[in-house]
C-alpha positions in Angstrom: 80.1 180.4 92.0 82.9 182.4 92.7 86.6 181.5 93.5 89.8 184.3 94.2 93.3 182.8 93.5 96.5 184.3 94.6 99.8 184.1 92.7 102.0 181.8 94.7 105.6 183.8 93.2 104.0 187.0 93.7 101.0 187.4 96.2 100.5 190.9 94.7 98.9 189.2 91.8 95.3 188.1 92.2 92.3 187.2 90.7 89.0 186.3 90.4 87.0 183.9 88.3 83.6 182.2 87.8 82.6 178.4 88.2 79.6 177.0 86.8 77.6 175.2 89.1 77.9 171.6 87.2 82.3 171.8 87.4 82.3 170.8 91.3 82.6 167.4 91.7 78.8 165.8 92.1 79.7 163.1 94.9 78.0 161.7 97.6 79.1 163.3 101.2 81.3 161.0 103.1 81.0 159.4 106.6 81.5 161.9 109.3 81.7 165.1 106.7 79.6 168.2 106.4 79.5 170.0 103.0 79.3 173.8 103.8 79.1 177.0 102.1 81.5 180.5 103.2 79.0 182.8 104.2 81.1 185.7 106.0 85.1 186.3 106.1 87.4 189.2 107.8 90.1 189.9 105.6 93.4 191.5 107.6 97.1 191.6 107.1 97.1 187.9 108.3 95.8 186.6 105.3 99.0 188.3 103.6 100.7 186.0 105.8 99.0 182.8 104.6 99.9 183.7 101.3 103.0 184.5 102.2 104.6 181.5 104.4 101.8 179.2 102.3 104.2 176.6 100.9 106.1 176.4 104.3 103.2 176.5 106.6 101.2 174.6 104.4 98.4 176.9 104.4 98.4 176.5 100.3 97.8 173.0 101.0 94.4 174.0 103.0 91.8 174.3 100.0 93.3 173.4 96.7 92.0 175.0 93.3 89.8 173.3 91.7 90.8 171.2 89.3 88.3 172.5 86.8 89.1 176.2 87.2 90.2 177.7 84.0 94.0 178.0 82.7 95.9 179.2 83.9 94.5 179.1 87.4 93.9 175.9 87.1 97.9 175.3 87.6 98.3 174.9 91.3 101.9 174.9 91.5 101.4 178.6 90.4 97.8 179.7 91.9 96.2 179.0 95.0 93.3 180.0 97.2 94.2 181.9 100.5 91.6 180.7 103.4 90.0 183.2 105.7 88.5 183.3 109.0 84.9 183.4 109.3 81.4 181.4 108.8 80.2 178.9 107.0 76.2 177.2 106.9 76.2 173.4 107.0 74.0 172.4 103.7 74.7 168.3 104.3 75.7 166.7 106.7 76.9 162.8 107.6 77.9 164.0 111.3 75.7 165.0 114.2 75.9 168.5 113.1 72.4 169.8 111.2 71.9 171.2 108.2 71.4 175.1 108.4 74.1 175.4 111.4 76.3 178.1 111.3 80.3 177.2 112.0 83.4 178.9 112.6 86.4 178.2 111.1 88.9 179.0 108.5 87.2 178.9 105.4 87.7 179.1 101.3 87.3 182.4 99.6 84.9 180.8 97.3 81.5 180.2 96.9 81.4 176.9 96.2 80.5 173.7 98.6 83.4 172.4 100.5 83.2 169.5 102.1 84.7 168.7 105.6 85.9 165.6 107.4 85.5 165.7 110.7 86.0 164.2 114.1 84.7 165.7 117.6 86.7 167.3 119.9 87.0 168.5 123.5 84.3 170.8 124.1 81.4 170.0 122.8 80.4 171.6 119.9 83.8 171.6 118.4 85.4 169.7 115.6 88.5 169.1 114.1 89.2 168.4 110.3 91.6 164.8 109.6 91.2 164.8 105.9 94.8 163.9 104.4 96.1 166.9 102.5 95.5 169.1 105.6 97.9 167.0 108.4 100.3 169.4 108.0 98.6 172.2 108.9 99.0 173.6 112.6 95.9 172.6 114.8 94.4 175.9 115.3 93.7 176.0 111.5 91.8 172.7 111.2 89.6 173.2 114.5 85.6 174.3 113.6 83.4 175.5 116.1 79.3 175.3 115.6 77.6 178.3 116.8 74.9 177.4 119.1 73.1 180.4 118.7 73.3 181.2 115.1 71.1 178.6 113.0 69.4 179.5 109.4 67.5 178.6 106.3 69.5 177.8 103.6 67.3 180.3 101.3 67.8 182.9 103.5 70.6 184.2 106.5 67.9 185.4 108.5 70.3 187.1 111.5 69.7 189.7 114.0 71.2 193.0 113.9 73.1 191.9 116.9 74.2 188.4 115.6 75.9 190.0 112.8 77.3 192.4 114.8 79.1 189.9 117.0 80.0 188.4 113.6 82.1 191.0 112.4 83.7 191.9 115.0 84.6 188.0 115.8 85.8 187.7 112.1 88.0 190.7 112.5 89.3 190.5 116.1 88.9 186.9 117.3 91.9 185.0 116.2 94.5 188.0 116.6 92.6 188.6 120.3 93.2 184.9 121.6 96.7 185.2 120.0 97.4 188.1 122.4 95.9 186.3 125.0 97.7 183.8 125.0 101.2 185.7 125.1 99.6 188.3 128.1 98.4 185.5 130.5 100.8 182.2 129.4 104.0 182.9 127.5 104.5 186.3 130.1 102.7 184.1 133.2 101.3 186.4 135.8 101.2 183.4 137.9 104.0 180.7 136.9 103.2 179.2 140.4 99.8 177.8 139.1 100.0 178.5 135.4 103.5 176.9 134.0 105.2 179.5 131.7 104.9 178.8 128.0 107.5 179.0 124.7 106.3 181.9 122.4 106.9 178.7 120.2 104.8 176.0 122.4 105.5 173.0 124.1 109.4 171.5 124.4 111.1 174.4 124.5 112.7 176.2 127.1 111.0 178.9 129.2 111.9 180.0 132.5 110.1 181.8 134.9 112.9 184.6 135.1 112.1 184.6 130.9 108.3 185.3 131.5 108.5 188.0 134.4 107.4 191.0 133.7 107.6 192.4 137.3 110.9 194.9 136.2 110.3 195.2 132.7 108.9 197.7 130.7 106.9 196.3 127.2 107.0 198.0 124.0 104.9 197.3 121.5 105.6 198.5 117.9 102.2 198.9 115.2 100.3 199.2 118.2 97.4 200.4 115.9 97.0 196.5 115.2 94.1 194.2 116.1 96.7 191.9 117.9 98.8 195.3 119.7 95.2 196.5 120.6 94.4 193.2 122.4 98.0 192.8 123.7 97.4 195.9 125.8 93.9 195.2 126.9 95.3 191.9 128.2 98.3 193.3 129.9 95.8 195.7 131.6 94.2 193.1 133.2 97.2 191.3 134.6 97.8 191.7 139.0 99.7 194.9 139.1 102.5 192.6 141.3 103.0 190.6 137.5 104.1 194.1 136.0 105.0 195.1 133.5 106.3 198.6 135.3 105.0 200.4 131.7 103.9 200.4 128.2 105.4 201.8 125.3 103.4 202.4 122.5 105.2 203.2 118.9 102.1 203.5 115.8 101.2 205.5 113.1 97.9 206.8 114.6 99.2 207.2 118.1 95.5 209.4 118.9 93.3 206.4 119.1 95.7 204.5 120.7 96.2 206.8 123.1 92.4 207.1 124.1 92.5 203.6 124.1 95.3 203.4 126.6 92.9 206.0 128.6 90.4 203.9 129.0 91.6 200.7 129.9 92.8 203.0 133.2 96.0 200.7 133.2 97.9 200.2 136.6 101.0 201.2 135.2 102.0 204.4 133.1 101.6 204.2 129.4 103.3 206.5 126.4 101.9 206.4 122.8 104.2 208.0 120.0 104.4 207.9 116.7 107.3 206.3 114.8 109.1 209.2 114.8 109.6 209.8 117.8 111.6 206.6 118.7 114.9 208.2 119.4 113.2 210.5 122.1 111.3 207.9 123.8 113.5 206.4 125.9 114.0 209.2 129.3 110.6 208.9 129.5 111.7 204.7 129.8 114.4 205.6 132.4 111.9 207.0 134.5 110.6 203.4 135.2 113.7 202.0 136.4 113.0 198.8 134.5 115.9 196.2 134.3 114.3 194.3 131.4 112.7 195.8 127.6 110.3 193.6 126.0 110.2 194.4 122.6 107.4 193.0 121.1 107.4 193.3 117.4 103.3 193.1 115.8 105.0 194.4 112.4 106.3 197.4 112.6 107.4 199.5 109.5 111.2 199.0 107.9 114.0 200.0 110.1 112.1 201.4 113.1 112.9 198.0 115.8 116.6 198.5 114.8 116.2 202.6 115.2 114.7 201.4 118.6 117.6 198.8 119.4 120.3 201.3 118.2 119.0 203.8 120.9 118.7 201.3 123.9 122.2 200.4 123.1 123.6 204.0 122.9 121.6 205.0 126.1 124.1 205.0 129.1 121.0 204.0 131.4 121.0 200.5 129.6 123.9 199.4 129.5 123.1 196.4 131.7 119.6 196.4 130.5 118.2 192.8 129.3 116.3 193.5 125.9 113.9 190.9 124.4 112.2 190.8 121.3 109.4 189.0 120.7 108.4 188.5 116.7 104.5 188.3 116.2 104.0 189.8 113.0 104.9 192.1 109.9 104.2 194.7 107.7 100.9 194.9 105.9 102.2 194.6 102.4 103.6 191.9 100.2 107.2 190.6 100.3 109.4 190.1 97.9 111.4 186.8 98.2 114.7 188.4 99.2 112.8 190.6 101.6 111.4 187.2 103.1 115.3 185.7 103.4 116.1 189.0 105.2 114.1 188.9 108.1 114.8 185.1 108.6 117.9 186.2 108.8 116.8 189.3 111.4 115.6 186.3 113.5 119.4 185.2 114.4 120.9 188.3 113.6 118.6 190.5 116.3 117.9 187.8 118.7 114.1 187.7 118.0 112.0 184.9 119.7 109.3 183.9 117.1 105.5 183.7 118.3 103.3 180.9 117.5 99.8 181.1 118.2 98.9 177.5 117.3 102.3 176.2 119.4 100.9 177.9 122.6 97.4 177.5 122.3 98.3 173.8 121.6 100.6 173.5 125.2 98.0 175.5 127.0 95.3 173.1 126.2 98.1 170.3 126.7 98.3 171.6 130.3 94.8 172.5 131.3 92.7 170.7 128.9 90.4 171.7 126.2 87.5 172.4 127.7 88.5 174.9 130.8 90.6 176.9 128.6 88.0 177.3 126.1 85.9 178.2 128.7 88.0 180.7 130.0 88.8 182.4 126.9 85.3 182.3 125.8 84.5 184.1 129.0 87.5 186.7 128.4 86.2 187.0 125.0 83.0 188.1 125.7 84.4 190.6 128.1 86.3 192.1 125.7 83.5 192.3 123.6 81.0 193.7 125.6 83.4 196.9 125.7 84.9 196.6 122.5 84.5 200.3 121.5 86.2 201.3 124.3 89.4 198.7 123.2 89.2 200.3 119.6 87.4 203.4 119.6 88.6 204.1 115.7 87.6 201.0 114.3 85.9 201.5 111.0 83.6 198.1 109.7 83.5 198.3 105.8 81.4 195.8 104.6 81.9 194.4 101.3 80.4 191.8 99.1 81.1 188.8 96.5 84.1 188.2 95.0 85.0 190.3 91.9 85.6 194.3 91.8 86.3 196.9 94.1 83.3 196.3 96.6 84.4 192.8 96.5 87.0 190.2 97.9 89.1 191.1 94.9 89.4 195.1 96.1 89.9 194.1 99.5 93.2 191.9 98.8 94.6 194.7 96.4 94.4 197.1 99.0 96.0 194.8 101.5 98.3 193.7 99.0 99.5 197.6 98.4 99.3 198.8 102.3 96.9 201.0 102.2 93.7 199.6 104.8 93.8 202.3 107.1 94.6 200.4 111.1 91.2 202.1 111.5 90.0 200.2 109.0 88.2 196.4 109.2 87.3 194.6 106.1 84.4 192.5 106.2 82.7 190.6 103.3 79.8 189.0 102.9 80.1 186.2 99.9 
């Protein structure tokens, strides 16, 4: 039995250690718990961010080491285990759920048995965890999901060619998708008429309708190579062309892809893709559109370019009387050093940003239409998408890793992260 730690002072410090089989604790499972095992995670430049944010979003808190892992890992103050999004197989159960069902969720990267508390939710076949150390955690991250059609031996994961498939590509895509989602269709409301306009940070916050109009504005989306900048254009594609927005601006390091992307969605508005380097001469192609609003909408672009971008907005005589938003979704792929995480806080206040919550507005959306129609609807969206996924993301390379130590190997897959260098073409899978 495997387990990876991170290093909570410096996430660029890793590793990866065995457990013997006998240092779990041997208890019976609870009431209304399910002991499962992590069968599959994606690993993406979110799971830099659990690290990252893990003592103040509580993600640390999610699956503490064990307390029998070996010094000095076994120090939790300094080491912790940074959950991923994935599978898991039920191997005991105390709930209605059976043994050998596959779930989705946000799981350990270890191979040990973790066990579960849960209570059902709205829809059926979905569960949320209430165990104690995990309140604090935001709801998205403590909801499971069975999987219907996915049930196995515990001896064996005997799946179809196309049942893993739709794994993978759930693992890497699925949470940064419905993130997108959610900001295309309810944060920027097509229809604030019948669907009430939502906070980028959720429920009891003010957002007008004026604040989610798109109608005059032109979007710009910086590392628009990202799985959540991919999805954020497919969804904006797919908006009435009466919602707007009047264009999309594309800024990327691999701005070929993109653009043949951008092709094929056959978008009812223009779209430009250009590389970071061409900020400064991006914007008379902008002033073509007459747009009296710029939504910047930041997926974690590289150092400097959104205040390049600002600096030539505000120079432009065109837009002068421009409104310019920026809306903060994610950041760089590589690890942050603790006064580089102080400095963008303070680019929050300093530049204006609005921060994006996925959890916040999934959590008011559900508030507003209940659980089970928009689960339905995304589920339906979902499968859209992924029915003509390699259209979406043409460049997308699968590499499919396995276990825990080495290079082939949880362990090789956070040091690349950790260092920048996973290609955007790039999705890391890993069987464990």
């Amino acid at each position: 039995m495997d387990v990876h730690v991170v290093s909570k002072k410096d996430n660029a410090q890793h590793a990866t250690f065995p457990l013997q089989a006998g240092s779990w604790p041997n208890i019976d499972l609870p009431p209304s718990s399910i002991r499962v095992r992590t069968v599959f995670v994606g690993l993406t430049s979110n799971n830099l961010s659990y690290a990252r944010g893990g003592h103040f979003l509580h993600w640390w808190d999610t699956y503490p080491v064990p307390g029998s892992s070996p010094a000095p890992y076994n120090d939790t103050s300094s080491w912790g285990i940074v959950p991923a999004w994935g599978y898991g197989v039920v191997v005991e159960s105390t709930t209605s759920i059976a043994q050998g069902t596959i779930m989705w969720g946000f799981w350990p990267t270890a191979t040990g048995p973790t066990d579960l508390k849960l209570k059902a939710t709205e829809p059926k076949g979905q569960w949320i965890e209430i165990s104690e150390h995990r309140q604090e955690l935001m709801h998205i991250y403590n909801r499971y999901a069975e999987q219907p059609n996915l049930s196995v031996s515990l001896s064996t994961l005997d799946l179809t060619k196309g049942e893993l498939d739709e794994m993978v590509w759930h693992s890497l895509f699925r949470g940064s998708w419905e993130g997108a989602y959610l900001l295309s269709q309810h944060v920027f409301s097509p229809s604030p008429q019948t669907q009430t306009p939502v906070h980028p940070l959720g429920m009891g916050m003010g957002w007008t309708t004026e604040d989610a109009d798109l109608s005059s504005a032109i979007v710009v989306s910086l590392s628009a190579s990202g799985k959540a900048a991919r999805s954020f254009a497919y969804h904006l594609s797919h908006r009435p062309a009466s919602a707007g927005p009047l264009g999309l601006l594309q800024f990327t390091s691999s701005p070929s892809p993109i653009s043949e992307a951008a092709e094929n969605l056959q978008s009812f508005y223009p779209t430009k893709t250009l590389a970071y380097s061409e900020v400064s001469e991006s914007l008379d192609w902008v002033v073509g559109l007459k747009a009296s609003k710029i939504v910047i909408v930041d997926f974690g672009a590289r150092d400097k370019v959104l205040e390049e971008l600002l600096d030539s907005v505000k120079k432009h005589s065109e837009f002068q009387f421009s409104q310019v938003v920026i809306i903060q979704v994610g950041n760089q792929q590589k690890v942050y050093t603790d006064e580089e995480v102080l400095a963008s806080r303070d680019d929050i206040s300093r530049l204006g940003k609005v921060q994006y919550n996925t959890s916040g507005v999934q959590d008011a959306v559900v508030e507003l239409n209940g659980a089970e129609a928009y689960h339905d609807t995304v589920n339906k969206e979902w499968e859209a998408w992924y029915r003509s996924r390699h259209r979406h993301a043409p460049d997308i390379r699968v590499v499919c890793g396995e276990g825990f130590a080495g290079e082939g190997g949880i362990e090789g897959g956070w040091t690349r992260l950790s260092r920048g260098e996973v290609g955007a073409d790039e999705g890391l899978v890993y069987w464990t």
